[in-house]
C-alpha positions as CSV (number, residue, x, y, z in Angstrom):
1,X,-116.5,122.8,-77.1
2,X,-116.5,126.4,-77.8
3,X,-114.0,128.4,-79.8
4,X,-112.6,131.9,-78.3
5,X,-110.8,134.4,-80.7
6,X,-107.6,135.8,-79.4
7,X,-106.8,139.6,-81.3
8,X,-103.6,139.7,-82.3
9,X,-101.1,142.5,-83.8
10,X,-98.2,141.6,-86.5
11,X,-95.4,144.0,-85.5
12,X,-92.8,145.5,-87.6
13,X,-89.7,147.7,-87.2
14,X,-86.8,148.3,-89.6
15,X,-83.4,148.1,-88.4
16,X,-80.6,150.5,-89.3
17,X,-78.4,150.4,-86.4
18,X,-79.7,153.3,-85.1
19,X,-80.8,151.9,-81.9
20,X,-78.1,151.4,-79.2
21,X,-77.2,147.9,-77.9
22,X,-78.6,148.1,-74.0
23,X,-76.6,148.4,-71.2
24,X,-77.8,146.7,-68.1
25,X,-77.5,148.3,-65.1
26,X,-76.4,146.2,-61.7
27,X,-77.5,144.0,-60.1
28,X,-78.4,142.5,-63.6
29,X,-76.0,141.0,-66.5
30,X,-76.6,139.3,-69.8
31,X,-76.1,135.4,-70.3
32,X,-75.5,134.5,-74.0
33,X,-76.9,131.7,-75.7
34,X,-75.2,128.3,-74.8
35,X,-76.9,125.1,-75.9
36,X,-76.8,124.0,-71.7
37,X,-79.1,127.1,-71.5
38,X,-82.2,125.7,-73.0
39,X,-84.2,124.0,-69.8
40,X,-83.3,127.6,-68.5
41,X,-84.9,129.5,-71.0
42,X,-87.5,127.2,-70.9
43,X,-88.2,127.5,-67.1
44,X,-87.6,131.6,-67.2
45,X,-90.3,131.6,-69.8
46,X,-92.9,129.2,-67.7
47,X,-92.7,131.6,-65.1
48,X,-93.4,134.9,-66.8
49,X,-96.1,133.4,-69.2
50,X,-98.3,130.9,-66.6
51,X,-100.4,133.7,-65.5
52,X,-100.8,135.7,-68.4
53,X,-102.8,135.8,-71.1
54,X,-100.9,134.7,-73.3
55,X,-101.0,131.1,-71.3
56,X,-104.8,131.1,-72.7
57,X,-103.7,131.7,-76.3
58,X,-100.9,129.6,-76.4
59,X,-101.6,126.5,-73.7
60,X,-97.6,125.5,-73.9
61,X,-96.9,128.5,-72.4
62,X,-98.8,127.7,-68.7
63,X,-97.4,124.3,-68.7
64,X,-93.6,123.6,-67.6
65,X,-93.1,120.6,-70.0
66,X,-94.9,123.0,-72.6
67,X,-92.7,125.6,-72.2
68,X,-89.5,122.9,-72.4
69,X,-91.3,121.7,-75.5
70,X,-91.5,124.8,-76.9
71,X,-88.0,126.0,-76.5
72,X,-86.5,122.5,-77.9
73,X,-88.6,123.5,-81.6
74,X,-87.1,127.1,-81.3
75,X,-83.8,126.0,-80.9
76,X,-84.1,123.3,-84.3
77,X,-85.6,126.1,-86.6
78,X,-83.7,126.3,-89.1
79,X,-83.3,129.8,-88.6
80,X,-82.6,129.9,-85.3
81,X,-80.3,132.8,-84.2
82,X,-77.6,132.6,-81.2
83,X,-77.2,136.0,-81.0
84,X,-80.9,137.3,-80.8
85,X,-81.0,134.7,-77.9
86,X,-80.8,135.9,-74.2
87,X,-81.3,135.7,-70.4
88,X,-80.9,138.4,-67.9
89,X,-79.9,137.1,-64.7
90,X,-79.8,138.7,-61.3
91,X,-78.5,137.6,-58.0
92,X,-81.5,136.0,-57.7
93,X,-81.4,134.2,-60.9
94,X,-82.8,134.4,-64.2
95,X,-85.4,136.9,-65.2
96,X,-85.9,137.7,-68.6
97,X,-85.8,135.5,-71.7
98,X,-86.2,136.5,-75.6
99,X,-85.4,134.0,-78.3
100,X,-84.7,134.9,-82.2
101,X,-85.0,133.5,-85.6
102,X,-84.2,135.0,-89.2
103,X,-87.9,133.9,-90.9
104,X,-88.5,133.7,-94.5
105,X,-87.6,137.4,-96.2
106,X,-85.3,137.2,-94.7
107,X,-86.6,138.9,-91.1
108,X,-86.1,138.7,-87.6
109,X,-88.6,137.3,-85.7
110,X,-88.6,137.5,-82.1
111,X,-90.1,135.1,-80.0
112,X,-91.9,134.9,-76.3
113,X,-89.7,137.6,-74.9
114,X,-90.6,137.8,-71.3
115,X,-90.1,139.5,-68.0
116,X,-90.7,137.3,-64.7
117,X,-93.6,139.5,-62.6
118,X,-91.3,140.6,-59.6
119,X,-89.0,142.0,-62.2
120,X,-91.3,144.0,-64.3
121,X,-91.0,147.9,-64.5
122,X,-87.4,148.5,-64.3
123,X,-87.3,148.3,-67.8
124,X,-85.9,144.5,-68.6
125,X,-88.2,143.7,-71.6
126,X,-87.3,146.7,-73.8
127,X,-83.5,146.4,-73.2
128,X,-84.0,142.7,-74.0
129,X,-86.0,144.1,-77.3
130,X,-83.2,145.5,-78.0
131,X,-80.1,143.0,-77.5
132,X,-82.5,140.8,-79.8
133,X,-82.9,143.4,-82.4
134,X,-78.6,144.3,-82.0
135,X,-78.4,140.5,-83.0
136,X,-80.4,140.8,-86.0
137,X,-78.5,143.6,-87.1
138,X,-75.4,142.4,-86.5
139,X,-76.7,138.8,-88.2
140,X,-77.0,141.1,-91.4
141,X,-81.3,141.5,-91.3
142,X,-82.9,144.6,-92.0
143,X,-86.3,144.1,-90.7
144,X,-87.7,142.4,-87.7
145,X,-91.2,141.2,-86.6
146,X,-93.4,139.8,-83.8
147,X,-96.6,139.0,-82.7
148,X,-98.7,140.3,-79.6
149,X,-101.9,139.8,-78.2
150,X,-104.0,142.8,-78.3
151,X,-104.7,142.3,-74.6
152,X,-101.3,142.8,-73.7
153,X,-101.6,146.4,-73.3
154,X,-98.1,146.7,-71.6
155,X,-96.2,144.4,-74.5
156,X,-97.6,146.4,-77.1
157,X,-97.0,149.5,-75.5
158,X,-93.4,148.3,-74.8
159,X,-93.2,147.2,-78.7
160,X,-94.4,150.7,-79.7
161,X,-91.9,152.6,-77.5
162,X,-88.9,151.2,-79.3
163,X,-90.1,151.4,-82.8
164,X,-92.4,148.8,-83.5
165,X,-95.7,149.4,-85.9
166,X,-98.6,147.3,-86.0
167,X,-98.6,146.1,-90.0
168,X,-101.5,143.4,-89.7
169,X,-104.2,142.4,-86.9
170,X,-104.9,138.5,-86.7
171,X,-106.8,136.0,-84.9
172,X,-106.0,133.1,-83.0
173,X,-108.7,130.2,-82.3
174,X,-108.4,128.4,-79.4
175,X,-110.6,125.4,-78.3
176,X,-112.4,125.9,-74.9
């Protein structure tokens, strides 16, 4: 079985409450984290990560049970953080997911933050960059990180636009 190498950026911003909590505009709203949210989450994330190529990286993320799986462990780090934790819902459901934890430093550390495909372009994914990062503020952290695949040209151009800075490239083996 071969082994492919996935190029990946480590993504930093500080945080100084200089950037504005988001307004959504209608038809959207936020949802708060609730603990009856997480099969949502997990379902909102299936469906912007299946086809992407992330889905190749991470396998969990193409499978529905991996992506209920996944949100389960987020929720039980120890570090998980309610208020870096989001949907955006629309009349015609949820569309937009982001997840937060304070890592070791302590930082921020987003996680999965995605955009369902028919709701791409009307800029969801950096106002939900930016409710997370409001909740690591307000949580008391100072610095916040994530990780992209190089691929994504659109995530890391998204990452970019509100501040980010790559700080370290990596690389991801995955089997087959």
């Amino acid at each position: 079985m071969a082994i492919t190498y996935y190029k990946r950026f480590r993504m930093e911003i500080d945080l100084d409450g200089s950037l504005p909590p988001p307004d959504l505009a209608a038809p959207f709203w936020w949802v708060a984290w609730d603990e009856s949210l997480v099969e949502h989450h997990a379902e909102v994330k299936f469906r912007c990560f299946r086809d992407e190529i992330d889905s190749h990286v991470f396998p969990c993320l193409g499978e529905r049970n991996g992506c209920q799986r996944l949100m389960r462990e987020i929720r039980r780090k120890p570090g998980f953080l309610a208020v870096s934790t989001w949907l955006i819902a629309s009349p015609d459901g949820y569309c937009g997911t982001v997840q937060g934890v304070m890592d070791r430093g302590p930082i921020g550390a987003i996680q999965n933050l995605g955009v369902v495909p028919e709701f791409r372009g009307m800029g969801l994914g950096q106002a939900l960059v930016r409710q997370a990062l409001e909740g690591f503020y307000q949580a008391g952290l100072r610095r916040a990180y994530l990780e992209v695949t190089a691929e994504n040209s659109a995530a890391v151009q998204l990452y970019r636009s509100v501040g980010f800075r790559r700080s370290k490239t990596l690389y991801k083996a995955v089997d087959g």
